[in-house]
Chimera marker file (.cmm) of the C-alpha trace (Angstrom):
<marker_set name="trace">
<marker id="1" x="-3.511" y="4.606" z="-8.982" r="1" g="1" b="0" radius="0.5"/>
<marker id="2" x="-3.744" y="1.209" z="-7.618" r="1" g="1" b="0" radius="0.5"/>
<marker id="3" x="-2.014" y="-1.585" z="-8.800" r="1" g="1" b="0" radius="0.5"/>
<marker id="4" x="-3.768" y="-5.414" z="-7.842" r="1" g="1" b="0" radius="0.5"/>
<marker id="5" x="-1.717" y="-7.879" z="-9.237" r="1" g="1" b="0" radius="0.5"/>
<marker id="6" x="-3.344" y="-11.656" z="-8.236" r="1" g="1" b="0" radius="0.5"/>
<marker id="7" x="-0.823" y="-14.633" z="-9.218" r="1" g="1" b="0" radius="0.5"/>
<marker id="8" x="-2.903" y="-17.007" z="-7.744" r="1" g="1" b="0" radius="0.5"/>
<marker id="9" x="-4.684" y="-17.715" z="-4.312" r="1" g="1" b="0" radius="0.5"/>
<marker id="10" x="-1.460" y="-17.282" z="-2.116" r="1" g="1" b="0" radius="0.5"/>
<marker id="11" x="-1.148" y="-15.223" z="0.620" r="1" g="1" b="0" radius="0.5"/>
<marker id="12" x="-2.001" y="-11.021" z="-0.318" r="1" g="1" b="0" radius="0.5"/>
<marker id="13" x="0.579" y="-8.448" z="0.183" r="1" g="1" b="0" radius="0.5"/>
<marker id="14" x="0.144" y="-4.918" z="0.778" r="1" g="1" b="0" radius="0.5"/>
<marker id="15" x="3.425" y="-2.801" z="-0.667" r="1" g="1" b="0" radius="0.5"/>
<marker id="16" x="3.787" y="1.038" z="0.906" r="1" g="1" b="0" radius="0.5"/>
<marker id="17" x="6.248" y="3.285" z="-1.527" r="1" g="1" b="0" radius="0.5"/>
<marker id="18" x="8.744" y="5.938" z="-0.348" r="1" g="1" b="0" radius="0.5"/>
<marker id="19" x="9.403" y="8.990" z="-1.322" r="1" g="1" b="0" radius="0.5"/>
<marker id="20" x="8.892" y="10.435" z="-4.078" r="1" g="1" b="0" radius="0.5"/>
<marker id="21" x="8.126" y="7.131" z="-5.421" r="1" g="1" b="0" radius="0.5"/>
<marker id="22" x="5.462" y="5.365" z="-7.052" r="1" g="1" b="0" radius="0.5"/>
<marker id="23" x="3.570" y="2.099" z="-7.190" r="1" g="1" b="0" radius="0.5"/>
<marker id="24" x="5.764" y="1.773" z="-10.012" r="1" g="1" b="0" radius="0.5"/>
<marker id="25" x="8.908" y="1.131" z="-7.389" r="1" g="1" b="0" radius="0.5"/>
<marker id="26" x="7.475" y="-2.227" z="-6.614" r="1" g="1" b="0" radius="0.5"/>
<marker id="27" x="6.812" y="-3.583" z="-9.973" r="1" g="1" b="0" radius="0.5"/>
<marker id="28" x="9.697" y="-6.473" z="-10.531" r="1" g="1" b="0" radius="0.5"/>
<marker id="29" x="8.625" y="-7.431" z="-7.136" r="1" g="1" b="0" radius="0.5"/>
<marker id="30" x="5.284" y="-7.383" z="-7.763" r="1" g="1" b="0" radius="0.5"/>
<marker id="31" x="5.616" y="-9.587" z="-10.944" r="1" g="1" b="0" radius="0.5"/>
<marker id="32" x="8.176" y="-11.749" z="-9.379" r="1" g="1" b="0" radius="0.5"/>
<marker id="33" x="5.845" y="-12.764" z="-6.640" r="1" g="1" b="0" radius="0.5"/>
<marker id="34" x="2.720" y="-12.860" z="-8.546" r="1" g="1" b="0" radius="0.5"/>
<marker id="35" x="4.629" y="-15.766" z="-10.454" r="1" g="1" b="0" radius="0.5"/>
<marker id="36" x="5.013" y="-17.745" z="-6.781" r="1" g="1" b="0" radius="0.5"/>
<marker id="37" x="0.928" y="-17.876" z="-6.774" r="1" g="1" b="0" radius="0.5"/>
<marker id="38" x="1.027" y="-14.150" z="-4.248" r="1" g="1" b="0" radius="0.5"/>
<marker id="39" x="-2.041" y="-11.251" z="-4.579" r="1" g="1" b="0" radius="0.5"/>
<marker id="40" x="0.036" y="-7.971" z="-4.352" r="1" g="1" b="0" radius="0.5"/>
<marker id="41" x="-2.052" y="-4.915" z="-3.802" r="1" g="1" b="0" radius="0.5"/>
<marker id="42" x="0.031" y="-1.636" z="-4.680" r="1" g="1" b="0" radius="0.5"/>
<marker id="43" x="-1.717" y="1.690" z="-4.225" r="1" g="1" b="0" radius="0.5"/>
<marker id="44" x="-0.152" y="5.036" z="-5.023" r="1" g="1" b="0" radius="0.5"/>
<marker id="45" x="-0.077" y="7.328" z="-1.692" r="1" g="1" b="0" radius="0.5"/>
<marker id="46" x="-2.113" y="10.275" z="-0.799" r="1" g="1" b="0" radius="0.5"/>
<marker id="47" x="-1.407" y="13.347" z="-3.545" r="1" g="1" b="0" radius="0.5"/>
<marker id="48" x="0.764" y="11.168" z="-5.810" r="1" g="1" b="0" radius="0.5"/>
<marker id="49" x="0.262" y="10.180" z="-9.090" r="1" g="1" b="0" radius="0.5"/>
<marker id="50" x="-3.152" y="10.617" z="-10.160" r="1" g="1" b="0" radius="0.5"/>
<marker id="51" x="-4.306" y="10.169" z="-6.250" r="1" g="1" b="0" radius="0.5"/>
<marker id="52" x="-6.678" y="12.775" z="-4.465" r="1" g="1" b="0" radius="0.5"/>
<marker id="53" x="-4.441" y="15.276" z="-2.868" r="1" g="1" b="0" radius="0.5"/>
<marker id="54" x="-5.813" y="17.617" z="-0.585" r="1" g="1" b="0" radius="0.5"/>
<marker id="55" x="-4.720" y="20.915" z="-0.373" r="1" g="1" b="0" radius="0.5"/>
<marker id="56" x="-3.440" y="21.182" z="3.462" r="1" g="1" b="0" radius="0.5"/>
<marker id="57" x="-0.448" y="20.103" z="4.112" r="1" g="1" b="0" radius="0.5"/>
<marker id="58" x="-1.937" y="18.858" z="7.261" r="1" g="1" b="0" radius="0.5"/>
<marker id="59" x="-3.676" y="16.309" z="5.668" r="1" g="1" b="0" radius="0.5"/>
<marker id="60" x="-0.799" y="14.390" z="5.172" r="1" g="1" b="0" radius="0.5"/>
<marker id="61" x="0.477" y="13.132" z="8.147" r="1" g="1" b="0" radius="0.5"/>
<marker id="62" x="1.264" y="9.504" z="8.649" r="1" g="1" b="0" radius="0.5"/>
<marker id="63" x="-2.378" y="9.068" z="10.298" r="1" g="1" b="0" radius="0.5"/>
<marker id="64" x="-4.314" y="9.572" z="7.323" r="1" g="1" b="0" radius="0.5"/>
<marker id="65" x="-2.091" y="8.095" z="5.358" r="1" g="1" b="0" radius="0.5"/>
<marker id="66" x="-2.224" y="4.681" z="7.273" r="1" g="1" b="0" radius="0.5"/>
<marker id="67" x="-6.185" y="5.404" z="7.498" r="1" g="1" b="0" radius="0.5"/>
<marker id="68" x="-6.432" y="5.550" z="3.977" r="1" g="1" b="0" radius="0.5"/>
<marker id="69" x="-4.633" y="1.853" z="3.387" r="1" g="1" b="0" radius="0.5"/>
<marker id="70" x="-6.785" y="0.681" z="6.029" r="1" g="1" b="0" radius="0.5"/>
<marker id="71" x="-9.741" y="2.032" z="4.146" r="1" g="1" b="0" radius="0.5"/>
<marker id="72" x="-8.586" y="0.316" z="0.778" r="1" g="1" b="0" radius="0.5"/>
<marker id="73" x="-8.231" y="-2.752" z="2.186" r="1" g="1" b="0" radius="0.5"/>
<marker id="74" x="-11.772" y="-2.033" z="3.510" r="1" g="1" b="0" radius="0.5"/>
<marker id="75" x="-12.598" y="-1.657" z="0.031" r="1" g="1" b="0" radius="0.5"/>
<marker id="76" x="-11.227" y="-4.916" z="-1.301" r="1" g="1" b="0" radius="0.5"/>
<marker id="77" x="-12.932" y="-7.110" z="1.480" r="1" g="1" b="0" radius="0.5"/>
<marker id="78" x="-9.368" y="-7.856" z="2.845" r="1" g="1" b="0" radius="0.5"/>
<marker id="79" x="-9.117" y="-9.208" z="6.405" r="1" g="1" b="0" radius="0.5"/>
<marker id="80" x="-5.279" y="-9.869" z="6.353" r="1" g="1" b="0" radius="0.5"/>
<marker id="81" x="-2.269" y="-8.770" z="4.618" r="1" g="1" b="0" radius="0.5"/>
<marker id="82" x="1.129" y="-9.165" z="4.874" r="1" g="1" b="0" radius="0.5"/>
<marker id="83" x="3.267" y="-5.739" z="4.100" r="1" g="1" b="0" radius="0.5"/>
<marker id="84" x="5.978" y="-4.313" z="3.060" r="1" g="1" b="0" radius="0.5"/>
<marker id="85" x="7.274" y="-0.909" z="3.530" r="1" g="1" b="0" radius="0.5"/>
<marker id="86" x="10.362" y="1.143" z="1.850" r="1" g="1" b="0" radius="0.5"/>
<marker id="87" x="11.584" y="4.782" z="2.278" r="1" g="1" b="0" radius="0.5"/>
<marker id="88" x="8.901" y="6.576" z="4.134" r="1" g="1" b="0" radius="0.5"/>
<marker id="89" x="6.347" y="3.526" z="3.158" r="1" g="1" b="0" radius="0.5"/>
<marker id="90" x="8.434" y="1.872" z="6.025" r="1" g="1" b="0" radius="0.5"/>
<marker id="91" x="7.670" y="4.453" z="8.817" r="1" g="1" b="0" radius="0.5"/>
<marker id="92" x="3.666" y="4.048" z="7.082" r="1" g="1" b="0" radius="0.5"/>
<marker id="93" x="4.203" y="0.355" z="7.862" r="1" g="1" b="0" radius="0.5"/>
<marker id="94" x="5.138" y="0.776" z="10.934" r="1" g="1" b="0" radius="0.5"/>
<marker id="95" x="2.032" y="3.078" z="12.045" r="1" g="1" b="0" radius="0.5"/>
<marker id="96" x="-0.480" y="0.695" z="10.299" r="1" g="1" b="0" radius="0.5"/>
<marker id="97" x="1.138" y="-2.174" z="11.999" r="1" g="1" b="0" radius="0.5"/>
<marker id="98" x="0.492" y="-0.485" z="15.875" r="1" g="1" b="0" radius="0.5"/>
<marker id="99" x="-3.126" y="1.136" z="14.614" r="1" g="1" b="0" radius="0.5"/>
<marker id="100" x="-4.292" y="-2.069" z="12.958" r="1" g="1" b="0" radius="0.5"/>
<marker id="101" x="-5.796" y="-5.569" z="14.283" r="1" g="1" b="0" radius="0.5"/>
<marker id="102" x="-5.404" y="-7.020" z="10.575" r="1" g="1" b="0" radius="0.5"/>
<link id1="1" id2="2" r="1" g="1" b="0" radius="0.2"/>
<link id1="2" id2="3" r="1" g="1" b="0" radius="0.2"/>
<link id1="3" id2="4" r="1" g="1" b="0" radius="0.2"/>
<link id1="4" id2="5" r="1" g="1" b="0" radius="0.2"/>
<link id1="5" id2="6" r="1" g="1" b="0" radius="0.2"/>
<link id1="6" id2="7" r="1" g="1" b="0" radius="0.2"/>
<link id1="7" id2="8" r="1" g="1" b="0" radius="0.2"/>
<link id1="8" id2="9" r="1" g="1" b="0" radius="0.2"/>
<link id1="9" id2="10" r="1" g="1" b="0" radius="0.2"/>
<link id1="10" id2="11" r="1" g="1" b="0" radius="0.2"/>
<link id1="11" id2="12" r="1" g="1" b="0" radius="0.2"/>
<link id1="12" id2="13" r="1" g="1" b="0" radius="0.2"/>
<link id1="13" id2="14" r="1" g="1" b="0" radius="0.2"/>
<link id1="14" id2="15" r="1" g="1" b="0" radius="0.2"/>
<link id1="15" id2="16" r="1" g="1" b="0" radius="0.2"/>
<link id1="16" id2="17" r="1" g="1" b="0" radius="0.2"/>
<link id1="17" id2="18" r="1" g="1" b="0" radius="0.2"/>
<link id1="18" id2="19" r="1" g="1" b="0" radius="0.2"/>
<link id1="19" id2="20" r="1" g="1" b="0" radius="0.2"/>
<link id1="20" id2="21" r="1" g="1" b="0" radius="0.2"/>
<link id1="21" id2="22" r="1" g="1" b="0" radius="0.2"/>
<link id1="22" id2="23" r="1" g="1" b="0" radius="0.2"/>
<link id1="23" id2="24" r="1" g="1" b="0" radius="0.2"/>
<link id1="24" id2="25" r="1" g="1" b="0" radius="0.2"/>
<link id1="25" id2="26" r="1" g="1" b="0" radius="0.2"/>
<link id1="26" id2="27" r="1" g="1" b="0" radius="0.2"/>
<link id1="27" id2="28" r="1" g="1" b="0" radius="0.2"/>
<link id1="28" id2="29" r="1" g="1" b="0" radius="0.2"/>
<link id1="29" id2="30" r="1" g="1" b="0" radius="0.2"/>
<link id1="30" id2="31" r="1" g="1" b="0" radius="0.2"/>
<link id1="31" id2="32" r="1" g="1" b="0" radius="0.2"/>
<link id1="32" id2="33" r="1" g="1" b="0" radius="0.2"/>
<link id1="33" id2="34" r="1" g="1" b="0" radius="0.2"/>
<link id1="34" id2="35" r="1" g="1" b="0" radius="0.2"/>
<link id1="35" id2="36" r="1" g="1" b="0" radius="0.2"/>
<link id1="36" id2="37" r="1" g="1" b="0" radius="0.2"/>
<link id1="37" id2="38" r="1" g="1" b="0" radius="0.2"/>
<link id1="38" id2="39" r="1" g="1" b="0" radius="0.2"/>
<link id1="39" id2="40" r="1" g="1" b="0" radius="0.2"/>
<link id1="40" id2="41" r="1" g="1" b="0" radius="0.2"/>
<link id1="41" id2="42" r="1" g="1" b="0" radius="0.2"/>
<link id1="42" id2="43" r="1" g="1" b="0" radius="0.2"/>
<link id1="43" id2="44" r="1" g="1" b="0" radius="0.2"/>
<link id1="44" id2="45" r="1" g="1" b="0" radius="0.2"/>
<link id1="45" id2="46" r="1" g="1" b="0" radius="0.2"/>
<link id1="46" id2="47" r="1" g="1" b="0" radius="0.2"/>
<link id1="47" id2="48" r="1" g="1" b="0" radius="0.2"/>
<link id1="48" id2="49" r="1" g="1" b="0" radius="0.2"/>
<link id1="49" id2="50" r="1" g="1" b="0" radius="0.2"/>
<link id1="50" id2="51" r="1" g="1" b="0" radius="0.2"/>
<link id1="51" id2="52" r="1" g="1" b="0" radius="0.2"/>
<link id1="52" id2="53" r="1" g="1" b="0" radius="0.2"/>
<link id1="53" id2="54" r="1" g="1" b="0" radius="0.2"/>
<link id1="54" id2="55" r="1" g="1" b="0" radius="0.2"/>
<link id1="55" id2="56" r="1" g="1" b="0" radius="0.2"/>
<link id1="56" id2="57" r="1" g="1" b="0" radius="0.2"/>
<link id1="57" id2="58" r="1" g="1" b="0" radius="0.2"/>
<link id1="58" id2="59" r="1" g="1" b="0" radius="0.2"/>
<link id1="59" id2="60" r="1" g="1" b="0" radius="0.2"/>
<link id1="60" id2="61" r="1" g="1" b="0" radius="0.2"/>
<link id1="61" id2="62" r="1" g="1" b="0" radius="0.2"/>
<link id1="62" id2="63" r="1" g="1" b="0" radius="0.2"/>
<link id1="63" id2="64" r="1" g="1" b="0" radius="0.2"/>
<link id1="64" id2="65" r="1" g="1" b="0" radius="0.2"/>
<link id1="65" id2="66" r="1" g="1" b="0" radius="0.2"/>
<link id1="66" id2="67" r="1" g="1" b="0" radius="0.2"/>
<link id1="67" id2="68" r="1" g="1" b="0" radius="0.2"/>
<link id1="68" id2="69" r="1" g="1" b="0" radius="0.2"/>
<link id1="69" id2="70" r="1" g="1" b="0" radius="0.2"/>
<link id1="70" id2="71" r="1" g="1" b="0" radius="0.2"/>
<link id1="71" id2="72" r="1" g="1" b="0" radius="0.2"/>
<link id1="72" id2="73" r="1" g="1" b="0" radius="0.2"/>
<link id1="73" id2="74" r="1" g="1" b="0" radius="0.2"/>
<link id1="74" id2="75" r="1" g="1" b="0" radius="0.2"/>
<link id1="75" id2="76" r="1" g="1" b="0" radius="0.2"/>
<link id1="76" id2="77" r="1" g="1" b="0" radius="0.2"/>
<link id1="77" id2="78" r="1" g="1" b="0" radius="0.2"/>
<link id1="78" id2="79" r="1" g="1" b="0" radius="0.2"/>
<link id1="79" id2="80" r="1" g="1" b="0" radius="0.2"/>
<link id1="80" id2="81" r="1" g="1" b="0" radius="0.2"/>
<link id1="81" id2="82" r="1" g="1" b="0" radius="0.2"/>
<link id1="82" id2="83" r="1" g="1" b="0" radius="0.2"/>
<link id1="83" id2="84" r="1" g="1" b="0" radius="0.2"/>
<link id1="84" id2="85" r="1" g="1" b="0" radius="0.2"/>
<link id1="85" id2="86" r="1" g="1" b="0" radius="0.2"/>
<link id1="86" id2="87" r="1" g="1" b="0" radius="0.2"/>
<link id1="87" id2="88" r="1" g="1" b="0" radius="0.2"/>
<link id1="88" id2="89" r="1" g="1" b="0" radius="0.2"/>
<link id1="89" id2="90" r="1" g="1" b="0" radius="0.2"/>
<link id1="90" id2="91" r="1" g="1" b="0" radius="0.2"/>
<link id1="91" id2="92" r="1" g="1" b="0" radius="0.2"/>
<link id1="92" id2="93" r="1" g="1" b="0" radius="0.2"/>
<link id1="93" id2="94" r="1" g="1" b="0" radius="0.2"/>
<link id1="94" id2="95" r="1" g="1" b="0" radius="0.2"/>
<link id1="95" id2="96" r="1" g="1" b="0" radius="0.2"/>
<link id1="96" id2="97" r="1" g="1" b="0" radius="0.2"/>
<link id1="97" id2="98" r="1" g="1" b="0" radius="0.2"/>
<link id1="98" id2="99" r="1" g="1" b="0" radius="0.2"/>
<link id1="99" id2="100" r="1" g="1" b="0" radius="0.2"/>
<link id1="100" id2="101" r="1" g="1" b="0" radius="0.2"/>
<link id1="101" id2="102" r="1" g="1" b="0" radius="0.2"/>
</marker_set>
């Protein structure tokens, strides 16, 4: 599941969930910021939701999991983000932050 929420042309926001949460976590922020003109991009992590979820466990360290945000963003043609990270979606933040040139 991926939530893209655009309030406007403002700056675009990438939010990481903890665990065992769901895009759903960030929703009042989502909205609230959305109505101050941000684009918040909110995808559901590796194996949650209705997300692919491989069957090794060793699929799931933080590595892929920061190579699959990079890969969205790849997707959606975004250069820069700014991003937020809560729970375990902090320690995510953190990795994509030292991997990534964004």
């Amino acid at each position: 599941m991926l939530e893209d929420h655009t309030g406007g042309e403002g700056l675009i926001i990438l939010f990481v969930h903890g665990f065992p949460e769901l895009w759903y976590s960030w929703r009042h922020h989502m909205l609230s910021l959305s109505s101050l003109g941000y684009h918040t991009v909110i995808p559901d992590l590796r194996g949650y939701d209705g997300t692919d979820a491989p069957p090794s466990v060793a699929t799931y360290t933080v590595f892929h999991i920061v190579s699959d945000l990079m890969a969205l963003l790849d997707a959606l043609h975004l250069d820069r983000v700014l991003l937020a990270g809560h729970d375990w979606g902090a320690v995510i933040a953190w990795y994509f932050l030292l991997a990534s040139t964004r």
